[in-house]
C-alpha positions as CSV (number, residue, x, y, z in Angstrom):
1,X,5.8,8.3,8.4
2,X,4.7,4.7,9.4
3,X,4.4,2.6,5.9
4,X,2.2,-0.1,5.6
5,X,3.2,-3.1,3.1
6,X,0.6,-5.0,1.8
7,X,1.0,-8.5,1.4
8,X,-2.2,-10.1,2.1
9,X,-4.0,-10.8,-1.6
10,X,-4.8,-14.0,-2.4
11,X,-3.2,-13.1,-6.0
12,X,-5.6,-15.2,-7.6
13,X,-4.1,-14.4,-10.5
14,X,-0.8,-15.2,-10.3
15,X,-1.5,-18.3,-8.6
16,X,0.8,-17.9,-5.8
17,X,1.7,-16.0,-3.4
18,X,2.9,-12.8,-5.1
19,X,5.2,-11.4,-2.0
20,X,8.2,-14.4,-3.1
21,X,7.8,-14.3,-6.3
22,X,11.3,-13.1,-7.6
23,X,10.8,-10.2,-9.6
24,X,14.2,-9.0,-10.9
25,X,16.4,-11.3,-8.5
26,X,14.6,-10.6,-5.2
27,X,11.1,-11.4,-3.6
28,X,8.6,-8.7,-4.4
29,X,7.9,-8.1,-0.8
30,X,11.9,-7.8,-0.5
31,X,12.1,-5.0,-3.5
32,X,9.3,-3.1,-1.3
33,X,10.9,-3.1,2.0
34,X,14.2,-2.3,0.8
35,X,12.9,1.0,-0.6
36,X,10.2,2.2,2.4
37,X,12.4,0.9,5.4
38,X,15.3,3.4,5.3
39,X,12.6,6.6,4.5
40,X,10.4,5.0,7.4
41,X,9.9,5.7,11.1
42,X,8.1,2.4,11.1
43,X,7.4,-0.5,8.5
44,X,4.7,-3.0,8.9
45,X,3.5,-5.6,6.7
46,X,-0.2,-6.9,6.7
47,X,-0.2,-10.2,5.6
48,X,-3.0,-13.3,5.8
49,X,0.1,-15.5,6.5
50,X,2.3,-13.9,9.1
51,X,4.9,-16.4,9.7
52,X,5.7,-16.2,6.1
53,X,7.2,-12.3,7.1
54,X,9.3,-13.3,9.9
55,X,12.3,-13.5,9.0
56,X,12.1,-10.1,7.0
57,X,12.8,-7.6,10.1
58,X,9.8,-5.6,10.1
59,X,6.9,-6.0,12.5
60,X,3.7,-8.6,10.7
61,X,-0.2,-8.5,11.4
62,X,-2.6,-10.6,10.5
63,X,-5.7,-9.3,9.0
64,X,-8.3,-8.6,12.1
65,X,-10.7,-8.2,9.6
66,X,-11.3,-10.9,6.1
67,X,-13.4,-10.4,3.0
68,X,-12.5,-6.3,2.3
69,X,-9.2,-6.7,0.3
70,X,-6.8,-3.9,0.8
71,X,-9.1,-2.1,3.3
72,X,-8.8,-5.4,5.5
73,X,-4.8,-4.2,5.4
74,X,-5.4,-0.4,5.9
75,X,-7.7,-0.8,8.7
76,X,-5.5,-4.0,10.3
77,X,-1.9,-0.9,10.3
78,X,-3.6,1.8,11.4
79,X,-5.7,-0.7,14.2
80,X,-2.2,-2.2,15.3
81,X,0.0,0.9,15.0
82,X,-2.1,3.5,16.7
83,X,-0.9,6.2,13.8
84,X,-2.8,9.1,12.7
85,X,-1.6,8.4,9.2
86,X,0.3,6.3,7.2
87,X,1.4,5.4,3.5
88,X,0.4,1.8,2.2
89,X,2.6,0.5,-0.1
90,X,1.8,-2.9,-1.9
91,X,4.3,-5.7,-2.0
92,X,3.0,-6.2,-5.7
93,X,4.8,-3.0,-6.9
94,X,8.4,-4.2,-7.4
95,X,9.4,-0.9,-9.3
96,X,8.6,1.7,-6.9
97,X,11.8,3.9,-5.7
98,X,13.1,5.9,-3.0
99,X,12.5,9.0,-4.6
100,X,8.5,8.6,-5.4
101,X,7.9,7.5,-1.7
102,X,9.8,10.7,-0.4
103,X,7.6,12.9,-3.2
104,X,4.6,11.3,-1.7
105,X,5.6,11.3,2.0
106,X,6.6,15.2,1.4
107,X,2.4,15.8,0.3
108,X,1.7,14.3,4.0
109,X,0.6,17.7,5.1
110,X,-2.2,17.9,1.8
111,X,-6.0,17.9,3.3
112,X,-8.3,15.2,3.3
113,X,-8.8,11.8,4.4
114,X,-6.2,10.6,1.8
115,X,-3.4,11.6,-0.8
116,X,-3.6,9.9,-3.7
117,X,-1.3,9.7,-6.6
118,X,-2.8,9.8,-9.9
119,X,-1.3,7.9,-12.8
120,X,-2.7,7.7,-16.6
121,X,-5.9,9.3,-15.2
122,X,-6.7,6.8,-12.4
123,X,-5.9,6.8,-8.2
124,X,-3.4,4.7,-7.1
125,X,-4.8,3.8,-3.7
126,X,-1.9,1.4,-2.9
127,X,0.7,3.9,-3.0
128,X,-0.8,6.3,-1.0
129,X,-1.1,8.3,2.3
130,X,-4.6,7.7,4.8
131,X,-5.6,9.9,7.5
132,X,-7.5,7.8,10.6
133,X,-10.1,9.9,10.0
134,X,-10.8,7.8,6.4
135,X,-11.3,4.9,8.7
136,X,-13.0,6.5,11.5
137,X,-15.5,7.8,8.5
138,X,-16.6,3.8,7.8
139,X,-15.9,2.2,10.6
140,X,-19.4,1.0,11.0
141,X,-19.5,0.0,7.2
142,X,-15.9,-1.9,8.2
143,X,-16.8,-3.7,11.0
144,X,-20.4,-5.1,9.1
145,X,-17.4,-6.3,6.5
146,X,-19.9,-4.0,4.3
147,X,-17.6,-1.8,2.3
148,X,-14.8,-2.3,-1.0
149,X,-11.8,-1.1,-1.0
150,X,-12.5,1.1,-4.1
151,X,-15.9,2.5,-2.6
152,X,-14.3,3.5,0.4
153,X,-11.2,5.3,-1.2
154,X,-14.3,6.5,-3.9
155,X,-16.2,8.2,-0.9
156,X,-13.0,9.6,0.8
157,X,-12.2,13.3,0.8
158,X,-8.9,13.7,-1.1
159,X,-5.8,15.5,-2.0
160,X,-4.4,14.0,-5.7
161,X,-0.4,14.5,-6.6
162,X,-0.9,15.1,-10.8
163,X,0.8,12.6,-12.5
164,X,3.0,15.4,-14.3
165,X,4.3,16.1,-10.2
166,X,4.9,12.4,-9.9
167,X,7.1,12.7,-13.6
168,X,9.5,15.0,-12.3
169,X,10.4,12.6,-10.1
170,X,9.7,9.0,-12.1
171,X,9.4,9.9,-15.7
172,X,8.2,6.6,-16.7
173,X,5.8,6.2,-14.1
174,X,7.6,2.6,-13.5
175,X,6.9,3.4,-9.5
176,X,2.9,2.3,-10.0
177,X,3.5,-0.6,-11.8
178,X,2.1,-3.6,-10.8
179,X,2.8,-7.6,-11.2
180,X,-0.3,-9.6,-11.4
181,X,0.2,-12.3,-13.3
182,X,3.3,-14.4,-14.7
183,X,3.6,-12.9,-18.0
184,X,4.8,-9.7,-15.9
185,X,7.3,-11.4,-14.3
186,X,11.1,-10.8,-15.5
């Protein structure tokens, strides 16, 4: 399975750019990769700044397309990796481990456009496993730049993994948590 790193938000609310800020002794973006690039075939990172990923080891695109958030990501890995599927993983989500990604990577064979973890009731799109076919489904909404992140993974035809699946394997759900701000900085 090819995984996708996010690390293009403009992490307005942290006020800098979330992928080096040390969470826990390491980079954020470093935490990430050093869980999905053993279990990968393939790891990218999409990233607004490229050259800031270089020296990481994995291959780095730009964005080809601004102003759709995560989708801009999504539709940059699939665009420059020619897969049929892939996981995104956000560099945001310093907690997530080996064993989650394998749970999730092991539903690759759920229908749908997507399959989506749920967590306290709601979908965590960016730990998650897309189907070219979600893309293909919006591409003309994507290329007018006319389409969210959240209303495209809303309109999406979806497999979930329960959140009492995803405790078997992380009890504390620690996997989807996510760093936004300072305060949730170690």
């Amino acid at each position: 399975m090819i995984i996708a790193v996010m690390a293009g938000g403009e992490s307005k609310r942290m006020g800098t750019d979330k992928s080096f800020v040390k969470y826990r002794g390491l980079h954020m973006v470093e935490r990430v990769l050093s869980v999905v690039v053993p279990i990968s075939e393939r790891t990218v990172i999409v990233a607004n700044h490229p050259d800031r990923y270089k020296s990481l080891g994995v291959e780095v695109y730009p964005d080809l397309i601004q102003g759709m958030g995560p989708l801009s990501g999504l539709y940059t890995a699939f665009m420059k990796t020619g897969a049929d599927q892939l996981m995104l993983a956000a560099c945001d989500m310093p907690l997530i481990n080996e064993e989650v990604v394998a749970f999730i990577i092991s539903k690759a064979h759920l229908p749908g456009d997507a399959i989506v973890p749920i967590c306290n009731g709601l979908e965590q799109g960016m730990l998650a496993i897309y189907r070219r076919s979600a893309i293909n489904r919006f591409k003309d909404r994507i290329d007018r730049v006319d389409i969210q992140f959240n209303e495209f993974r809303e309109k999406l035809d979806k497999s979930h993994i329960s959140e009492v699946e995803l405790r078997n394997v992380d009890p504390s759900l620690d996997s989807f948590k996510n760093v936004n701000v300072r305060e949730d900085v170690d």
